[in-house]
N, C-alpha and C positions, 0 to 999 in steps of 0.2 A: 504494500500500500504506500502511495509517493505520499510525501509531506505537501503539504500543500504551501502553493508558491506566495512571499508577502508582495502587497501593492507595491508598487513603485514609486520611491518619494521624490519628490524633486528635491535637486539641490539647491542650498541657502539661496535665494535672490534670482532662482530663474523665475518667468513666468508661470503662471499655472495653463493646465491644460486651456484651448479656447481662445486665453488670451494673446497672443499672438496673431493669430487670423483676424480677431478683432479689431485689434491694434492697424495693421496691414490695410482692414478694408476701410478704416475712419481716416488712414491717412489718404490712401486712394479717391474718398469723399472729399478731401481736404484739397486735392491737388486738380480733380474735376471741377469745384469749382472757382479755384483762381484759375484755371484755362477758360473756362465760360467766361469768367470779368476781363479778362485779353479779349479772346473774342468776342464779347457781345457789341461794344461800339462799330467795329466793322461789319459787325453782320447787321446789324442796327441800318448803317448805312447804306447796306446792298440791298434791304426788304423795301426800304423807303423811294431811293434815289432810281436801285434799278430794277427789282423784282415787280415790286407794286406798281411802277410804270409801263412796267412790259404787259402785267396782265390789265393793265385801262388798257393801253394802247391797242391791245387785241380785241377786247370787250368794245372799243369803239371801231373797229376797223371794218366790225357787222352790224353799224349804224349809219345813220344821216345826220348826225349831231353836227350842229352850226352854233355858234355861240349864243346867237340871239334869235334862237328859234328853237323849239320842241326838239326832239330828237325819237327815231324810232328804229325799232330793229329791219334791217333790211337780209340779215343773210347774208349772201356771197355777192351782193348788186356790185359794192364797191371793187370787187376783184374782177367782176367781169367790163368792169367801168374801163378799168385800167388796163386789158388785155386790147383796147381797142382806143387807146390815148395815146396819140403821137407825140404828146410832149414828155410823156413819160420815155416814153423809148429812145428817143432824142436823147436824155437824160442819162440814161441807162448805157449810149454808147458814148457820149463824151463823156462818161465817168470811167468807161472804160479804155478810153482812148489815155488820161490823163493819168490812169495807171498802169496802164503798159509804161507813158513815159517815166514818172517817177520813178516806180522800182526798177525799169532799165538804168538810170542812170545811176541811180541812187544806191543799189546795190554793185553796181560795178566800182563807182567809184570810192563807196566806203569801203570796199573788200580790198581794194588798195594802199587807200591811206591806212587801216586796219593793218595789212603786210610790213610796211613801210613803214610802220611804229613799231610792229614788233621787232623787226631784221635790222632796223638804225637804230632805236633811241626807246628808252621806257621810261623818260622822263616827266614828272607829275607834273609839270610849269605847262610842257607841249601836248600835254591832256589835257588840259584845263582850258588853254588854248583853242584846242580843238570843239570842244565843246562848248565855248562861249557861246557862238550862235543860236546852239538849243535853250538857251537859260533866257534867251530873251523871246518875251511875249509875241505869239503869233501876228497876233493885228498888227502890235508896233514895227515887226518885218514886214508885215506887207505893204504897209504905209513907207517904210523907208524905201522900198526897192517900186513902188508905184511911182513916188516920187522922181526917183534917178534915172527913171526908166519912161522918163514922159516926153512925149513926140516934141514938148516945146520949151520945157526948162531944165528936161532930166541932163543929166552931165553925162549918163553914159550916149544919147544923142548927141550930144556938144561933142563929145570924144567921135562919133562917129561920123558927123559933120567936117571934124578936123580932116580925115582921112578919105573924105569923100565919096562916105558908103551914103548919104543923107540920112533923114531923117527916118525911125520905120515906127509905125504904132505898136509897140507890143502887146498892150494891151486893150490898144481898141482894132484890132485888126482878127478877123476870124480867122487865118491864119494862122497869128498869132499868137492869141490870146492863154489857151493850154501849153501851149510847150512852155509859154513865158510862167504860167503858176505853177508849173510842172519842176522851172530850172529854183523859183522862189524858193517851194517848199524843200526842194534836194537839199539847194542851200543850208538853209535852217535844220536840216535835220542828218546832215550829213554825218557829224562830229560823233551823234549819239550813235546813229547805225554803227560805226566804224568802230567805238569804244565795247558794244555788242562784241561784235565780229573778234576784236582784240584783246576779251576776256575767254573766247574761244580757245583763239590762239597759243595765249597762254599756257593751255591746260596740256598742249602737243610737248610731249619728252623735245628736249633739245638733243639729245642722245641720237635721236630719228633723223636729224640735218647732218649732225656730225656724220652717221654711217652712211647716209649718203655721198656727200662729200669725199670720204674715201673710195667710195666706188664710183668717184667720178662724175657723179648729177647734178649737172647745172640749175642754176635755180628756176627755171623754168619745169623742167622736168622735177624734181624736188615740189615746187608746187604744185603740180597737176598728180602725181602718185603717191605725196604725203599729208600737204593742205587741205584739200580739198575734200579728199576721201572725210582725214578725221575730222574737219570742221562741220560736216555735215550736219549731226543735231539742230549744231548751234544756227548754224545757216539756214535752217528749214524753222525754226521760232524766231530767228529775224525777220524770213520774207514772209510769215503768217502775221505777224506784229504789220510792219511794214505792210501789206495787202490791204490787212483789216481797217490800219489807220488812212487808207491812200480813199478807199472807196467812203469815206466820212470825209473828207475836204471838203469844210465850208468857210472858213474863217477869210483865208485869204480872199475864195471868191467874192464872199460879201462886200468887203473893203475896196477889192479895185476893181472888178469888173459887173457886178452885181446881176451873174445871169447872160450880161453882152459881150461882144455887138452881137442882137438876131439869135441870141438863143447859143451861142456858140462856147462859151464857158458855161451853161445853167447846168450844173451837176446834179445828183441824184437829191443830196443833202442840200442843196439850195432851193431843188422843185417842191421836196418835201416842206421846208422852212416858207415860201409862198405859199404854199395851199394851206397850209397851218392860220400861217400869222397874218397874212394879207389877204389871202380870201375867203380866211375864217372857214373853212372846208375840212374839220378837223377829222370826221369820220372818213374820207377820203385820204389825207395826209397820214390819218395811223395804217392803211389799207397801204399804202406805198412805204410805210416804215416799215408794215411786219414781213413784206418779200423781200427790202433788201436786207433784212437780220436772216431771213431762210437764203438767200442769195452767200450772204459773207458767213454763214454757218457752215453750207454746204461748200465752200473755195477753200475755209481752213480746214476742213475735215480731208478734204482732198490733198491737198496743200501735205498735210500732217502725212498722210499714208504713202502719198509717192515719195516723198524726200527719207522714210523712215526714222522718224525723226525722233521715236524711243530707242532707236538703236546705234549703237555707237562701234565705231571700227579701233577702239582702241582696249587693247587686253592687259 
């Protein structure tokens, strides 16, 4: 017959059985909610500014709401309004046209200066530099480069006049008028793209040039079998960044060309902003906001999957 075995006492100053897990889960209580008070002001922000906008904006997009007038459910009227509005489509391709040029240029040319910082110089004075033009207000660029850029007092006319290209309207000429808010916004936004691109860079082994280099790879070659490949992620959430923000260009249009000459600047976000605010057509104007949010949903979803931009070529 066994003896029978005694309890098990704990030792002086452990916990007792229980308490522990207890302990554990009050702290875990403790530490969910100081994460909620971090994020509750941000998310505060996103139900107000962008959630709760998005779903009026939809809930008016299947009415006839005009400010000073009743408002009543119509359905799909206003989608079918707009399948059959030439100023919409108008719209829809000189917004398209104005980001082909953007990000054409804009990407090529920050993917440069981006190289060109990392292989010269990693100086924070020539960063800052670069990036001054981002830090200054949209309007107040468009307003300076409207100015310099005007058919009868701008200085870059005067400079062209010296040379005897004369005078050209860049912004009052349909011709014109996009490529010129096209080179504006590059401008301004060139510095940030490029500081993107050259946090990419960064991340690339320098060990990966050096063995190059031994085996003889010019920096061309070096770029196109090393660069490129591993900057890929980064480069593919630059041009979705970049895309998303190219197809919202309104600011500068407002400012210098407002929609002209004829129609030839009125971008998507500018036709949207008239029918809103000057024709008061607001059930109409959300009906034109909710396809280009499914428009630029579906460009970065795409955008995302062809560039594979969760996947990375570096081990």
């Amino acid at each position: 017959m066994t003896a029978p075995t005694a309890p098990a006492v704990p030792a002086a100053g452990a916990p007792a059985s229980g308490a522990l897990p207890s302990a554990a889960r009050a702290r875990n209580t403790r530490e969910t909610w100081v994460a909620l008070g971090f994020i509750a002001p941000t998310l505060l922000g996103f139900v107000v500014f962008y959630f709760w906008p998005s779903l009026r904006g939809l809930w008016l997009s299947l009415t006839d709401y005009q400010f000073f007038s009743t408002s009543s459910f119509v359905g799909l009227a206003n989608y079918q309004r707009l399948l059959s509005d030439e100023t919409f489509w108008n719209a829809m391709a000189v917004t398209v046209w104005y980001v082909v040029l953007n990000i054409g240029f804009q990407t090529v040319l920050a993917l440069g200066l981006a190289v060109l910082l990392h292989r010269l110089t990693r100086s924070v004075v020539i960063r800052g530099l670069v990036l001054m033009p981002y830090l200054v207000a949209n309007v107040v660029v468009a307003l300076l480069w409207f100015w310099m850029l005007d058919a009868q007092i701008g200085i870059v006319n005067q400079v062209l006049g010296w040379v005897g290209l004369g005078p050209i309207a860049f912004f009052g000429s349909e011709s014109w008028a996009i490529p010129t808010i096209a080179f504006v916004n590059t401008w301004r936004h060139l510095g940030y793209t490029a500081l993107l691109l050259f946090a990419g860079l960064v991340m690339i082994p320098r060990t990966l040039y050096e063995a190059g280099r031994v085996d003889g790879a010019s920096e061309l070659q070096m770029f196109r079998r090393i660069t490129l490949p591993l900057l890929r992620p980064v480069l593919a959430l630059v041009l979705v960044i970049t895309v998303v923000g190219s197809f919202q260009v309104f600011d500068t249009v407002a400012v210098t060309t407002a929609g002209g000459p004829a129609d030839a600047s009125r971008v998507i976000q500018y036709y949207i902003y008239d029918l809103a605010f000057q024709r008061l057509d607001y059930g109409y104007a959300s009906a034109v906001s909710v396809v280009l949010l499914v428009i630029l949903s579906l460009v970065a979803f795409v955008q995302l999957r062809l560039m594979r931009a969760n996947e990375s070529d570096l081990s």
